[in-house]
PARO-403446 format. One record per residue (C-alpha): residue in one letter; x, y, z. Coordinates in Angstrom, 3 decimals, decimal comma, padded with zeros to 6 digits. Example, Ala and Ser with C-alpha at 12.3 -4.5 7.8 and 13.67 -1.06 7.14 Angstrom:
> A/012,300/-004,500/007,800 .
> S/013,670/-001,060/007,140 .
This chain:
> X/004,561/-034,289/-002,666 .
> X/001,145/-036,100/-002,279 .
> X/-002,083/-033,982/-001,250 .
> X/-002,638/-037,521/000,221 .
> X/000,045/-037,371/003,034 .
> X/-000,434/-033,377/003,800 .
> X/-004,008/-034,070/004,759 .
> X/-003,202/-037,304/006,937 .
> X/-000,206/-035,042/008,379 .
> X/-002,588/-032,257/009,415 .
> X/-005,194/-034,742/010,749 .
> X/-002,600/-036,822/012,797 .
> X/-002,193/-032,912/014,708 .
> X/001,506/-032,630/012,744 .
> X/002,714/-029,351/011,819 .
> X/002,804/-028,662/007,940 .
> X/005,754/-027,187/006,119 .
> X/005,508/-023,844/004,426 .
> X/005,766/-025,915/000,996 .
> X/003,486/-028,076/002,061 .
> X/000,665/-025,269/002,750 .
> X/001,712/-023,283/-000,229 .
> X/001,304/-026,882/-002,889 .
> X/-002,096/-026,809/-001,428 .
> X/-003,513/-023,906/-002,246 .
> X/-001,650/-023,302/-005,552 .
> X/-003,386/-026,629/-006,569 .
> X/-006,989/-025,517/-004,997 .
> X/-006,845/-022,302/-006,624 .
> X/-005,435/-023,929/-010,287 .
> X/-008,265/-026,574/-009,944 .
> X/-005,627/-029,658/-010,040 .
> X/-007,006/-030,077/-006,582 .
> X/-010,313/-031,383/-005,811 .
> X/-012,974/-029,983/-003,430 .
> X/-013,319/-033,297/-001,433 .
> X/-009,222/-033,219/-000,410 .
> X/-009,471/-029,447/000,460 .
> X/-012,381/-030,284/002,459 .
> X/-010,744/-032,867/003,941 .
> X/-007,719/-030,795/005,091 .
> X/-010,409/-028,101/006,179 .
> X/-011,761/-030,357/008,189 .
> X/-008,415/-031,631/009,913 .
> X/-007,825/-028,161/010,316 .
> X/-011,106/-027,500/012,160 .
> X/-010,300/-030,033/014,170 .
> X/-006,616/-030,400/015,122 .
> X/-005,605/-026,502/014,495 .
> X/-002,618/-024,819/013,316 .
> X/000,226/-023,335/014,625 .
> X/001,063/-019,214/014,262 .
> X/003,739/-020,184/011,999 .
> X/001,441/-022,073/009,756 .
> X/-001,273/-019,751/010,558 .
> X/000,913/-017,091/008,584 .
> X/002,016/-019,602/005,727 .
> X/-001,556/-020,197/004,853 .
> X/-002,242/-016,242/004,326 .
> X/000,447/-015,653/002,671 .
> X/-000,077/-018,229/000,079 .
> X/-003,827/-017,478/-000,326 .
> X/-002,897/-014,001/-000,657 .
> X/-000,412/-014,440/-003,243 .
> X/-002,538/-016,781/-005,306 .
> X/-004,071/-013,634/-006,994 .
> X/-003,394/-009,623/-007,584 .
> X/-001,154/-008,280/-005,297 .
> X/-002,282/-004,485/-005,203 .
> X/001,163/-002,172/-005,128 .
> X/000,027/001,273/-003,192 .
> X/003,951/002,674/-003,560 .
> X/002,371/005,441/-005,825 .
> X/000,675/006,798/-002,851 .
> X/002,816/008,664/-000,526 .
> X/002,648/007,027/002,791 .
> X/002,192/005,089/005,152 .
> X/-001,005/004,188/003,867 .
> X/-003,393/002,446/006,585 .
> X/-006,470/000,416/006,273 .
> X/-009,317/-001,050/008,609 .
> X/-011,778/-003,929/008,529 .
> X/-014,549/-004,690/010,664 .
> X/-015,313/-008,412/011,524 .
> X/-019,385/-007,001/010,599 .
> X/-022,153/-006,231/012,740 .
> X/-025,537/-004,206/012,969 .
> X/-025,575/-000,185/012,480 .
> X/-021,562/-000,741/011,827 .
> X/-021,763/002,880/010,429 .
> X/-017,921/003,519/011,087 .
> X/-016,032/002,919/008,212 .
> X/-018,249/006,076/006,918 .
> X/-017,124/007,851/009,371 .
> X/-013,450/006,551/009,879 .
> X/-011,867/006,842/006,233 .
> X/-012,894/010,771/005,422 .
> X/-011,991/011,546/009,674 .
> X/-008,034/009,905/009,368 .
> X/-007,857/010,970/005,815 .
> X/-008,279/014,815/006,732 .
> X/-005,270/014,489/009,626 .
> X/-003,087/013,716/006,487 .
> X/-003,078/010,148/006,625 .
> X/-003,905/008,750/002,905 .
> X/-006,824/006,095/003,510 .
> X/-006,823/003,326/000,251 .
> X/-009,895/000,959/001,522 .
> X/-011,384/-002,289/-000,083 .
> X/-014,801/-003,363/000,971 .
> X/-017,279/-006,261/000,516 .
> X/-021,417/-005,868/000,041 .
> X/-023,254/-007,315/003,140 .
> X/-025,169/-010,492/003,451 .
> X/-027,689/-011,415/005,804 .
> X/-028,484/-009,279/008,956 .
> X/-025,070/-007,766/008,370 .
> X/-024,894/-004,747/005,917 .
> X/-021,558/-004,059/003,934 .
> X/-020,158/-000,739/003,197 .
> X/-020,312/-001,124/-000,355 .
> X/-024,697/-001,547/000,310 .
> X/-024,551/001,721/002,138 .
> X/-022,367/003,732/-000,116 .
> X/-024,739/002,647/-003,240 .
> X/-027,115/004,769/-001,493 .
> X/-025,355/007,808/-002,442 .
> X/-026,895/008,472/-006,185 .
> X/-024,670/007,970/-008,519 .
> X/-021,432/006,811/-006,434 .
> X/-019,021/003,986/-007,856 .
> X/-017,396/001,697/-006,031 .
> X/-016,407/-000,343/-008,957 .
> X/-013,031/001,580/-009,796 .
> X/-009,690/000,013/-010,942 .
> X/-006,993/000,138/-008,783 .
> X/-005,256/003,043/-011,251 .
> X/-008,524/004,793/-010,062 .
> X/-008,001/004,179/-006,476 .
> X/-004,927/005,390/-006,607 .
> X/-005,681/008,538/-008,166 .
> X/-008,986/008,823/-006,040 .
> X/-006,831/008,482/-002,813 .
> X/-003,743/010,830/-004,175 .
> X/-006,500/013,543/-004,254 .
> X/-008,404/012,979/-001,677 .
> X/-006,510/010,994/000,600 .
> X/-009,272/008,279/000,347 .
> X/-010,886/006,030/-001,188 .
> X/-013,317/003,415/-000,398 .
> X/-013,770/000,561/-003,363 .
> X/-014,949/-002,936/-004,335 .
> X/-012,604/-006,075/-004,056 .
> X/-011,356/-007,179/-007,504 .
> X/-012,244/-010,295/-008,886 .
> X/-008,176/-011,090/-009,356 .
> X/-007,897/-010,582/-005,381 .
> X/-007,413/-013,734/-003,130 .
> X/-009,396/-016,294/-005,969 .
> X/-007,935/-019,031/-003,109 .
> X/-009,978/-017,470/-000,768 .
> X/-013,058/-017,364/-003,225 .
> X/-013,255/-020,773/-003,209 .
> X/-012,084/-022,089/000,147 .
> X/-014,661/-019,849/001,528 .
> X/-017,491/-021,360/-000,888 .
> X/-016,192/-025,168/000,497 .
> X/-015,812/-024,213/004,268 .
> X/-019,929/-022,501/004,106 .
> X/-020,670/-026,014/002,482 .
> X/-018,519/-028,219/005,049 .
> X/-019,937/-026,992/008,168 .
> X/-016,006/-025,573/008,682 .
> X/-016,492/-021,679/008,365 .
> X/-015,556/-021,237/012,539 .
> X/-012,357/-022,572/012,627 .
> X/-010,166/-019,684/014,000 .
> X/-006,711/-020,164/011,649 .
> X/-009,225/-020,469/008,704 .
> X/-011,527/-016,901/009,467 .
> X/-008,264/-015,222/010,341 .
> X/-006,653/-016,414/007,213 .
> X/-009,387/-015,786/005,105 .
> X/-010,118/-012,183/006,516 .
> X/-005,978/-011,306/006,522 .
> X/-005,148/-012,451/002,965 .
> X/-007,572/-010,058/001,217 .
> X/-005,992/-007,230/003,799 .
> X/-002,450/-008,105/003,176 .
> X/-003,330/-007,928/-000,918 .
> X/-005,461/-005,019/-000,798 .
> X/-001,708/-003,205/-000,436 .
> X/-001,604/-000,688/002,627 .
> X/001,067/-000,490/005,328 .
> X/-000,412/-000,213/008,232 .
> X/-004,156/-001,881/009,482 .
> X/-006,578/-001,590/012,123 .
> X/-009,404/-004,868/012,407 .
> X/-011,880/-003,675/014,407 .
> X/-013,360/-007,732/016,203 .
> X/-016,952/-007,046/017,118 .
> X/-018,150/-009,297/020,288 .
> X/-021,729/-009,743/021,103 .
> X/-025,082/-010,556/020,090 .
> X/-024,900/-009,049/016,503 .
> X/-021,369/-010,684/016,134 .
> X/-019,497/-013,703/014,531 .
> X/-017,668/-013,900/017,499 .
> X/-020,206/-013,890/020,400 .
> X/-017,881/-014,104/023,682 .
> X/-015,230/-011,629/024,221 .
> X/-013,062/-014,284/025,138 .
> X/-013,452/-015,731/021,251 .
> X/-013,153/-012,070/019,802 .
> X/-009,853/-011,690/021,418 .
> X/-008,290/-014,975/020,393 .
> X/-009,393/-013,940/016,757 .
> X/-007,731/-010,473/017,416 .
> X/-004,312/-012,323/018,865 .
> X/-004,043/-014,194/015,456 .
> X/-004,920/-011,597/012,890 .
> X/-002,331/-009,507/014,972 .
> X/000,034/-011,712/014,931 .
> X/-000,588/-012,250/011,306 .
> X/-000,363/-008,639/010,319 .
> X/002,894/-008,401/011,925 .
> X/004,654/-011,403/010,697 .
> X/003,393/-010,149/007,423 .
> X/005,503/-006,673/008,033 .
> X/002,863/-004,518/008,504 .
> X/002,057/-002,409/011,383 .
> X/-001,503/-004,070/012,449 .
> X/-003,584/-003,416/015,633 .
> X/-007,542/-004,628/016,317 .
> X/-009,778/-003,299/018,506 .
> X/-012,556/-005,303/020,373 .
> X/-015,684/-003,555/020,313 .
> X/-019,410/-004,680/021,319 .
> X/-022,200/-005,538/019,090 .
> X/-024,638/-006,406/021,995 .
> X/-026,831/-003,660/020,659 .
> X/-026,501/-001,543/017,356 .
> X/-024,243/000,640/016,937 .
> X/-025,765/004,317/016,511 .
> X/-029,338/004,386/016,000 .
> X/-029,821/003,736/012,256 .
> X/-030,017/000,491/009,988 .
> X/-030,553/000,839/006,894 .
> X/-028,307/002,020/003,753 .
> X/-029,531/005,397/003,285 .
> X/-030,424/005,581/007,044 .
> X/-026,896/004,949/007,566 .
> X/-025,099/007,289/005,614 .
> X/-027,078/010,152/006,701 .
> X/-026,105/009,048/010,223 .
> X/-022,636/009,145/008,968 .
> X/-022,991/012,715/007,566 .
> X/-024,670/013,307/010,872 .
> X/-021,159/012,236/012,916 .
> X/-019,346/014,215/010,604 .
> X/-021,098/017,379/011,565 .
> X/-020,877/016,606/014,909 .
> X/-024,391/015,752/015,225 .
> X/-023,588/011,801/015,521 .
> X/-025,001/009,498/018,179 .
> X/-022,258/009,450/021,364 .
> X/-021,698/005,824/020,511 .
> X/-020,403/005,866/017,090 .
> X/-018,962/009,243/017,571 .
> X/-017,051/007,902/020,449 .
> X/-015,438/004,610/018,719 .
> X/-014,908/006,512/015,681 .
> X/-012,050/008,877/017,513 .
> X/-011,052/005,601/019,194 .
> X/-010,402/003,796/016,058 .
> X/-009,126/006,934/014,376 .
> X/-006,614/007,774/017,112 .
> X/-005,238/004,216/016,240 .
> X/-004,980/004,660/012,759 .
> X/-002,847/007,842/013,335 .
> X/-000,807/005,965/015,531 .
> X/-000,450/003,111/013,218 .
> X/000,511/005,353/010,219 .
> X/003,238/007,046/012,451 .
> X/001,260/010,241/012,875 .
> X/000,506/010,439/016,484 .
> X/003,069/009,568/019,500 .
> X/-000,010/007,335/020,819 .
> X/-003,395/006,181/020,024 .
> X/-004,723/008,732/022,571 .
> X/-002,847/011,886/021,040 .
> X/-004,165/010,555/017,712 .
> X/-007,676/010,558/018,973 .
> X/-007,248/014,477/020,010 .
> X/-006,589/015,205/016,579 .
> X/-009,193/013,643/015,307 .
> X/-011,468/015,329/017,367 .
> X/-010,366/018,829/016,113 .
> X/-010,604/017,752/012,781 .
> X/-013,984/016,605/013,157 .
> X/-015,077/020,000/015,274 .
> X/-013,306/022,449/012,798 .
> X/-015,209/020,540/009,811 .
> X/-012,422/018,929/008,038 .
> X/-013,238/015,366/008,476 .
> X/-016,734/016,619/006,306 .
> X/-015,004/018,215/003,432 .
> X/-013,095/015,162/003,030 .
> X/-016,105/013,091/002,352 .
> X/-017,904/015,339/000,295 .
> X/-014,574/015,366/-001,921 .
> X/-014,206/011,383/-001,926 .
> X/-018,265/010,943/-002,579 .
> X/-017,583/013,597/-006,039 .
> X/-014,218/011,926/-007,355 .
> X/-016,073/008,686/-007,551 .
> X/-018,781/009,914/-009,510 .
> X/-021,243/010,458/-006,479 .
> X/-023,520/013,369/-005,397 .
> X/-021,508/015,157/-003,083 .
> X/-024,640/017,712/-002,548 .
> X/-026,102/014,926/000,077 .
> X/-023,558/016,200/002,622 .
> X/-025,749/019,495/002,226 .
> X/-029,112/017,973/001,565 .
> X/-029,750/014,644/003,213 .
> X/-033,295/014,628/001,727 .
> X/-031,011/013,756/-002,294 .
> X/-030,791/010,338/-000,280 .
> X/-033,374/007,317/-000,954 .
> X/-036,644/007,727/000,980 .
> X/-038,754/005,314/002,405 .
> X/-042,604/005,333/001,342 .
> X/-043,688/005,468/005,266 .
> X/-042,180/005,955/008,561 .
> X/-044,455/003,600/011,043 .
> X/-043,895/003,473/014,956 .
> X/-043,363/000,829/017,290 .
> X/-044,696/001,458/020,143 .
> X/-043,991/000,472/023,630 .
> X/-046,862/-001,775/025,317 .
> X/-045,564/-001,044/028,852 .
> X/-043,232/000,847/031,036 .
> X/-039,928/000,045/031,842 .
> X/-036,032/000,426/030,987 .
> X/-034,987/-001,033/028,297 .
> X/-032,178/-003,670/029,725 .
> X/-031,848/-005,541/026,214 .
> X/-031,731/-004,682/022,585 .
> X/-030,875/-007,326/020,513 .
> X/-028,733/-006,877/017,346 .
> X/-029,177/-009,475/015,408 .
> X/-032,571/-009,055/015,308 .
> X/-032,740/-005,533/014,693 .
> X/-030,912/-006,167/011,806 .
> X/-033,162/-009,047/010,439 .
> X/-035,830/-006,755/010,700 .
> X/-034,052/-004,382/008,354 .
> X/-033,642/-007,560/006,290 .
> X/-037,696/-008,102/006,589 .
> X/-038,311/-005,025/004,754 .
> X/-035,735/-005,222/001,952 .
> X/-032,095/-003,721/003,526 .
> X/-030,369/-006,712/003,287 .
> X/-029,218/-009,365/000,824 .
> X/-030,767/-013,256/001,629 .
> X/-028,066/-014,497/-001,015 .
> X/-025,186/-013,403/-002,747 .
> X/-027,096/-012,158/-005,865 .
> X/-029,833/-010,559/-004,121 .
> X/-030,499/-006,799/-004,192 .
> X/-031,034/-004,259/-001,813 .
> X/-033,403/-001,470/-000,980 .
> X/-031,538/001,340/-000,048 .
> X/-034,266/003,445/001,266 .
> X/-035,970/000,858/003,995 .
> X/-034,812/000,258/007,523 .
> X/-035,122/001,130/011,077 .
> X/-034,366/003,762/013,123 .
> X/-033,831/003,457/017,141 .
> X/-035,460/005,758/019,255 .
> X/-034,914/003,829/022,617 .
> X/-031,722/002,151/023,170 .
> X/-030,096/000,009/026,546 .
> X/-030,533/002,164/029,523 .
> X/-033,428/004,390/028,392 .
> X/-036,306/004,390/029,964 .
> X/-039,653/004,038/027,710 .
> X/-043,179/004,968/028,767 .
> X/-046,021/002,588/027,568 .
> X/-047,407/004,073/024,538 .
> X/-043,931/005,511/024,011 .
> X/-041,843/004,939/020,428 .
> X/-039,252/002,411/020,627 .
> X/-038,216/002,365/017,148 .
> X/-039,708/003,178/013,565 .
> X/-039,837/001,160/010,456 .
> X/-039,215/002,502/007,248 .
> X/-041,185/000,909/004,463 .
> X/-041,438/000,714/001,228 .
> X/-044,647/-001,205/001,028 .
> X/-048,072/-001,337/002,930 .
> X/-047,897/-000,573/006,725 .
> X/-050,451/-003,718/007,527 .
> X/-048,256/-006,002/004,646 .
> X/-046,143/-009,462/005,640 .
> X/-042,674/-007,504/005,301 .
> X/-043,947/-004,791/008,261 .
> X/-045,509/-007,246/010,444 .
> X/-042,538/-009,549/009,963 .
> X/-039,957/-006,858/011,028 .
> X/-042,492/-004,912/013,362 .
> X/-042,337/-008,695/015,256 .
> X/-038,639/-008,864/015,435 .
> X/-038,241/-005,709/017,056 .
> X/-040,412/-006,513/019,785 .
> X/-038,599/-009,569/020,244 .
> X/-035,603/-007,833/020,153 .
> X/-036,333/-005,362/023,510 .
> X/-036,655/-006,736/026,988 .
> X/-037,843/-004,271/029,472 .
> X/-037,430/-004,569/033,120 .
> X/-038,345/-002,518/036,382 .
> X/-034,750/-000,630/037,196 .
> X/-032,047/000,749/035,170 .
> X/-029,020/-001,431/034,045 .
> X/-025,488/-000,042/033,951 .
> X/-024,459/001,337/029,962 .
> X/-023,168/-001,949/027,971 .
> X/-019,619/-001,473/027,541 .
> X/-018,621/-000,495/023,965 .
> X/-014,995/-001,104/023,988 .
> X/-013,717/-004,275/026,140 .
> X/-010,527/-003,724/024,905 .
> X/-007,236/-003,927/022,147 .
> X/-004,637/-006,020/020,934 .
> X/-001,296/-005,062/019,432 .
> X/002,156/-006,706/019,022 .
> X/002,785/-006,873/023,339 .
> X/-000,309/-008,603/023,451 .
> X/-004,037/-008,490/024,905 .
> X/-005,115/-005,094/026,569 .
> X/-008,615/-005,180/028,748 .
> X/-010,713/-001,608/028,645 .
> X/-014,545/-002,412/029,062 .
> X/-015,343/000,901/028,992 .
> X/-018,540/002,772/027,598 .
> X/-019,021/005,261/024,971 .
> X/-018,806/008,157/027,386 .
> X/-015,853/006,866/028,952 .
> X/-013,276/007,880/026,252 .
């Protein structure tokens, strides 16, 4: 077998064999292959495609080229979620302690954000003295406890993906949709849980910008999960504007405490019981996504869903008093307004520019080794819909350094930018356009009071 002929196969728009995909990346991920034939086959791949079957051939040998993570300690069905990554993406926060207190044991491996994006890991840091960084014994025992867990990927998980990833950012091949499914479904399908929920944001904030892209991406992860022999599901949810009204790491989880005391903004209340009700029904604890949903909502009213974070933050070494006393989080230096400079409603709020104004004043990472501060952000007073007199806060900045310095006026800019006012109302953006699971696509477009 030649490297050779499987990239001229691939870029002639022929289908490769499972042994075929499977030489590959064992010989990426040994180093026996060089970068410039992967890239090459990336690029065919870009370009010509690949089939579902191949689709599946090439996450199951990236996942297998590292740590395979065996849950079967855990008494299941165990069930997991990842979001595609967005701005004010509080729910995992909200999701893992809400399905872990209707019985279903939650085991969940997380990334650190980068860019306008933040990553659960980032916002969990906040919580003084809480560790992500525990072994997978650890996790297990965290999760047997609690029911939950929410930990860093190990270093032995998906190594193919580690480094295809690193050569598709430098080949200008990242948005190829077999390679981002791939890559986001081998690190799910080694991460060890039975059942899985991807929640595809759409939108400005978003990877995927059009719903119609969103749902293709859904389709093949789905399809993925399933051939794989897990129960899998995704949800397509909008990141036109951010979700809840915080941005920030602390900022966030004290929204996320918030939600759990039933104090939460509608929106992220509202897709949290959505997503939740699947995860029942994924893990075979509710007839249907909708009767999983009115669990959840119990739990959440009755205070159950709270108790089970505040046990998760203490087994991994965090302190679980924040639940009581959100002032124990990270706190800004100054809170500074942004004020409207005329009347209107607000018809636009962009995400991805709220969020790179959290990344003006420190909340975000510019590069893999950067750090974070946990403490800065922004909070949104005015979302789509509202109306805002002039003189009126839109927003507020939290800073950590002079109110008149470059970071403010950087992020204080971006803000602006990111709301359009205009003379008459404009109907609520939907927040869910819709779901796909193993029958196929499912259209909602519904808003967060809809539900």
């Amino acid at each position: 077998m030649r490297v050779y002929d499987i990239i001229l196969k691939k870029r002639n728009g022929g289908e490769l064999s499972r042994e075929e995909i499977g030489y590959l990346i064992a010989g990426y991920t040994e180093g026996t292959i060089p970068d410039c034939q992967l890239s090459a086959f990336a690029m065919a791949v870009y370009f010509r495609g690949m089939s579902h079957r191949e689709t599946l051939d090439l996450t199951l040998a990236m996942a297998g080229s590292g740590e395979m993570v065996s849950l079967s300690g855990i008494s299941g069905p165990i069930v997991d979620k990842h979001s595609t990554g967005g701005v004010g993406d509080t729910t995992t926060l909200v999701l893992v302690p809400l399905v872990a207190s209707a019985g279903v044991p939650v085991a969940k491996m997380s990334g650190r954000g980068l860019g306008h994006t933040g990553g659960t890991l980032d916002k969990l840091a906040a919580i003084p003295g809480f560790r992500s960084d525990l072994s997978i014994e650890e996790m297990i025992g965290t999760v047997e406890q609690a029911g939950a867990a929410v930990v860093g990927q190990t270093e032995t998980l998906v190594p193919a993906d580690k480094k295809l990833y690193a050569l598709r950012d430098r080949t200008a091949t990242v948005d190829s949709l077999p390679l981002i499914a791939a890559s986001i479904m081998s690190k799910k399908l080694a991460a060890g849980a039975d059942a899985l929920l991807l929640d595809v944001k759409t939108g400005d904030g978003a990877f995927m910008k059009e719903p119609a892209g969103a749902f293709a991406l859904a389709e093949t992860m789905v399809r993925i999960g399933t051939g794989a022999g897990r129960e899998t599901a995704a949800v397509i949810t909008s990141m036109e504007q951010p979700l809840g009204r915080a941005v920030g790491s602390a900022l966030e989880v004290e929204e996320a405490v918030l939600t759990l005391q039933g104090r939460g903004p509608a929106d992220l209340t509202a897709l949290s019981l959505f997503m939740g009700g699947w995860m029942l029904f994924l893990a075979q604890k509710a007839a249907s996504p909708q009767e999983g949903r009115e669990q959840l909502a119990k739990k959440l009213a009755g205070g159950a869903a709270l108790e089970k974070f505040r046990e998760m933050i203490r087994l991994q070494h965090g302190d679980a008093a924040i639940v009581d006393d959100l002032s124990l989080l990270p706190r800004a230096a100054a809170t500074v307004p942004v004020q409207a400079r005329r009347s209107g409603y607000i018809h636009r709020l962009g995400a991805e520019l709220v969020g790179r104004a959290a990344l003006a004043l420190g909340g975000g990472r510019r590069s893999g080794g950067g750090s974070i501060d946990a403490a800065v952000g922004v909070t949104l007073v005015k979302k789509r819909g509202d109306f805002v007199e002039s003189g009126e806060t839109l927003a507020q900045l939290h800073l950590n350094c002079a109110p008149g310095a470059a970071p403010a006026a950087a992020a204080e800019k971006l803000l602006r930018e990111a709301y359009a006012l205009g003379p008459a109302p404009t109907p609520e953006p939907a927040l869910i356009w819709g779901y796909v699971d193993r029958a196929g696509r499912h259209s909602i477009q519904c808003g967060g009071g809809e539900y």
